[in-house]
N, C-alpha and C positions, 0 to 999 in steps of 0.2 A: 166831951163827946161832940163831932161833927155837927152842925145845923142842916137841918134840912133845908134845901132850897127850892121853891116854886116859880117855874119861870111862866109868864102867862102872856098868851096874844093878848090883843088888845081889841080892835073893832069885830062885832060880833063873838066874843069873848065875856068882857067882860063886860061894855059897853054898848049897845045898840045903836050904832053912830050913822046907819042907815039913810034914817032923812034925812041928817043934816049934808050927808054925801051924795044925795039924789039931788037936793036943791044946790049944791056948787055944781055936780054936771048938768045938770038942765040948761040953770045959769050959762055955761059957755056953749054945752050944742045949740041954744039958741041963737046966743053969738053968732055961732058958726055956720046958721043953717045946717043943724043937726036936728034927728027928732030929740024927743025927751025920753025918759026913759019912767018907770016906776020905782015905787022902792024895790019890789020883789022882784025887779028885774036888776036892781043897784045889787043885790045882796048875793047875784049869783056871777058878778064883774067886779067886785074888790077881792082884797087878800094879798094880793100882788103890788099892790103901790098905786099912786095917782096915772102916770105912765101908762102904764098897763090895762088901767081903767079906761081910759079916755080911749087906748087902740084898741079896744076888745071891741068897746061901745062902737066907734066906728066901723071898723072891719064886720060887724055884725050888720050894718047898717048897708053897706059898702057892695054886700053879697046880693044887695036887693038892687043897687042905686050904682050901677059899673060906671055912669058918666060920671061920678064923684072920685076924685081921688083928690090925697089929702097927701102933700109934702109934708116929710120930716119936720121942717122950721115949722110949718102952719100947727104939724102938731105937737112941735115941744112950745108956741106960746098959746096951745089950749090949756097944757098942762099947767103955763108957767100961772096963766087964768086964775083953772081950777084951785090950784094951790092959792092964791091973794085970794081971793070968796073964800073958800072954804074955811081958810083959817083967821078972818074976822068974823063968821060967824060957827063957829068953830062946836058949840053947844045951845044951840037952840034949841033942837028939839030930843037930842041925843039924851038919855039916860040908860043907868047902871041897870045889868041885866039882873032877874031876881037875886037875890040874896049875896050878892056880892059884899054888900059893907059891912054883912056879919060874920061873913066869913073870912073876912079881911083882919078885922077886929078878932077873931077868933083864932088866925094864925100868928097874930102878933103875940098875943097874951102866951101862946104856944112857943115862942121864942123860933119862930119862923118863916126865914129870910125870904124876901121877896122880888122878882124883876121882872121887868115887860122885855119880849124881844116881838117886834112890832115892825112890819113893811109897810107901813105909816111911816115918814118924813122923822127926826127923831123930836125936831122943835116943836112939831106938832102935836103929837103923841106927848108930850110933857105938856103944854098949854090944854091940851084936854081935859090930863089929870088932874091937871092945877082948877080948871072952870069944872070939874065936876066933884073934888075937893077929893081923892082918895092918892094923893100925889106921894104925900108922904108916907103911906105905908109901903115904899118902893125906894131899895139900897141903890137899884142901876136901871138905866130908862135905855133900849139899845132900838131906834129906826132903821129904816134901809137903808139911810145914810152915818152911819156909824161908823163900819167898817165897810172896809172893799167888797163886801157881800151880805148877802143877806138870805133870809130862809129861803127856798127849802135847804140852803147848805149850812149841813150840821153846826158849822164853826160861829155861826149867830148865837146859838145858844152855849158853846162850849167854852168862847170867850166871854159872855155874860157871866159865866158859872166860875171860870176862875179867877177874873174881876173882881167878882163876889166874894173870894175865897174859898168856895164853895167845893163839895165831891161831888162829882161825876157820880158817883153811886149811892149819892144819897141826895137825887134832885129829880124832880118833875117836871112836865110841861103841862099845860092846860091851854087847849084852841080849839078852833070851829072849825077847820078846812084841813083839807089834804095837804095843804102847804107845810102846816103845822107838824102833821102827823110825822108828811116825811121827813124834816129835819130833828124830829122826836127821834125818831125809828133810825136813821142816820149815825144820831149821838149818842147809842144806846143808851134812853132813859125811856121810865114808863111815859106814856102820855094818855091824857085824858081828856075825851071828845064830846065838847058841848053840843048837843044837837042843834036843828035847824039854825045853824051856823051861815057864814056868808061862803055860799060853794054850791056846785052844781051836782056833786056828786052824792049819792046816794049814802046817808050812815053805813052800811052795810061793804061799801067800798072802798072806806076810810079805814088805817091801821087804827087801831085804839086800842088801850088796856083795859081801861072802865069807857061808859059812857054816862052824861050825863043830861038832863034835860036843863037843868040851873043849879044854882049856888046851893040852893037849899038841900041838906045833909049830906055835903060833900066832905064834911069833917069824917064821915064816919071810915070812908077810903083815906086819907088823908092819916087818922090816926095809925090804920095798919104800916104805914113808912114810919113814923114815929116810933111804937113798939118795937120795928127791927132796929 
């Protein structure tokens, strides 16, 4: 019989990596003469990659401050920055969202394959795992920089999956954002949508099959794929 496969984001998934990502962009807008930002302002500007963080943050900034403008170079060495900080302090304050390591432990014993597909950096996203010790319960570790693309297009997760050796029809996604959802929805697989996720948009606005608030009794969706 087929293995199930779960393929799961990573920051605000299954991680709360939040501060640790507020204190690498601070760290360079200040650099920059940028403001700062909050965590609950970090959580609604990642999903997307460090890039995308760093020109959200500004361009949000930007719409205030029109005498500021910010060349391409300035902003790929904020990123290049961001990326050196962040990823020496990589796990400071970051920890695993509820119930994750027993449900981790729980899909193992279940013979139940598992991978990150992650727009987090790929090096980095593995050094996380590895400093917050859940590295090993993961077959394939897939970042933005992986392949020539990354979510929301479908092909993140449909190369992870048969990487994996995995079916297409008997594989899941689990994430926090729209990003997720759409490359879920893309790859027709179910997906399952962690609440107060790192996104702007609304639960409600988000494609989802289940929702969940955390880890804890996510087995009990989990075993309905199993039984079919």
């Amino acid at each position: 019989m087929q293995k199930l496969t779960i393929l799961f984001d990573l920051d605000g998934t299954l991680i709360d990596t939040a501060p640790d990502l507020m204190n690498a962009h601070n760290y360079v807008m200040k650099k920059f003469g940028y403001e700062t930002r909050s965590t609950e302002e970090i959580r609604n500007l990642v999903g997307k990659g460090a890039s995308s963080l760093i020109g959200r943050s500004i361009w949000g900034q930007a719409k205030m401050e029109f005498s500021k403008v910010v060349d391409e170079k300035i902003k790929k060495q904020m990123v290049k920055e961001f990326i050196d900080y962040y990823g020496k302090n990589i796990a400071i304050e970051s920890k695993l969202i509820k119930g994750v390591k027993d449900f981790l432990e729980w899909s193992k014993k279940k013979n139940i394959q598992m991978g990150i597909c992650t727009n987090k950096q790929e090096h980095l996203a593995i050094n996380l795992l590895k400093e917050i010790k859940i590295y090993d319960y993961f077959e394939y570790v897939a970042g933005s920089n992986t392949f020539d693309y990354c979510k929301p297009d479908p092909r993140h997760l449909t190369n992870v999956i048969e990487i994996m050796q995995g079916d297409i029809k008997k594989s899941i996604m689990i994430g926090d954002s729209e990003t997720d959802a759409e490359s879920a929805k893309a790859a027709q697989i179910p997906f399952i949508l962690v609440e107060d996720g790192y996104t702007e948009k609304k639960v409600s606005d988000i494609h989802h099959n289940y929702l969940i608030k955390n880890f804890v009794g996510i087995d009990e969706i989990i075993n309905k794929y199993l039984i079919d």
